[in-house]
N, C-alpha and C positions, 0 to 999 in steps of 0.2 A: 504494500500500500504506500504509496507517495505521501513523502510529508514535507514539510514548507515551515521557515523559520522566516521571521522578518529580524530587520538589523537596523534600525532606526540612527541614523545621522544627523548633525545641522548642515545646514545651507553650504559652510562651510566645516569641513571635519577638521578635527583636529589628529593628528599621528597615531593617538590612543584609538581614536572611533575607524581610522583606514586600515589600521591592523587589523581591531575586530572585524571588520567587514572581508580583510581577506580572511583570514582564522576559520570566521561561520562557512567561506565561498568552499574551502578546501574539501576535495573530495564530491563536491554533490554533482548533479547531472547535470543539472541547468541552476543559473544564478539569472536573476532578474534584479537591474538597476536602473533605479527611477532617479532621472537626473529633474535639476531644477535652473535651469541660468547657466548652466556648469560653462558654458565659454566665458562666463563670467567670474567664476569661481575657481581657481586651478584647483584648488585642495579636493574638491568630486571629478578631475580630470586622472589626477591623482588616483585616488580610490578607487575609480577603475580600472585602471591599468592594474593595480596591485591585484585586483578580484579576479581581473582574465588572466593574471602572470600564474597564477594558482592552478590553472589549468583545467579548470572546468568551464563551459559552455557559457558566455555569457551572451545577452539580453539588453538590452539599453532602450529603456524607455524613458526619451525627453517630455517631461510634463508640460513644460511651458511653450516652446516654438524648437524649431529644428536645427538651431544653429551648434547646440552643443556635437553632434556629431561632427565637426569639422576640428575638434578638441583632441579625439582620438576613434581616429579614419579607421587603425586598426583593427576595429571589433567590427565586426560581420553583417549582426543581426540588431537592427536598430529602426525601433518606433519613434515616430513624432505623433502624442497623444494629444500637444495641444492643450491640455486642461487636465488637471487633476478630478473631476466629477465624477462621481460614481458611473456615468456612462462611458466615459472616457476609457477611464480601468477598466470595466469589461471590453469596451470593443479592442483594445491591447492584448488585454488576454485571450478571446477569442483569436487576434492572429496568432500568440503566441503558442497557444496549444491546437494551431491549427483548424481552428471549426468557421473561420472564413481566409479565404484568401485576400492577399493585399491588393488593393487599387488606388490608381491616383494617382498624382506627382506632386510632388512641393510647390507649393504657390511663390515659394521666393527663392532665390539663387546662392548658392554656397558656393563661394571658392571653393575651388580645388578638388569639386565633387562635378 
């Protein structure tokens, strides 16, 4: 049976909370990370890298707009939700556990993407 831990950060983490976060990431199947600003933010630019160096499957769901991904190009598999609302988080998670496919394109332009 699947089980799922949450790892709650501030806006900005500090060294203590991107350790935990890699610590919780190690070993699971999949990590899911909910960024906020984070091209705003190095320290959850940060804590992701540290979560994917860990080497399990990670996830990158940008809550607020889609600019964080240009932060770290590296990672694979990355939502722009847009909003934190309870419809928001389901429709993320239905891509992420596959029960709709992705459509669409970004309404605005990222370097280097």
């Amino acid at each position: 049976m699947p089980t799922a831990e949450d790892v709650v950060v501030s806006q900005s983490p500090n060294e203590e909370q991107i350790q935990a976060a890699a610590e919780s990431a190690r070993g699971r199947d999949l990590v899911i990370v909910g960024t906020n600003n984070g091209h705003l933010y190095p320290a959850q630019a940060e804590l992701v890298r540290r979560v994917a160096a860990t080497g399990s499957r990670v996830v990158v769901i940008a809550m607020r707009n889609p600019y964080d991904v240009s932060t770290f190009p590296e990672i694979g598999t990355y939502i722009a939700a847009y909003g934190y609302r309870d419809c928001n988080l389901r429709a993320a998670a239905e891509l992420v556990f596959g029960r709709v496919a992705p459509v669409g394109a970004l309404p605005v332009t990222i370097p280097g993407l």
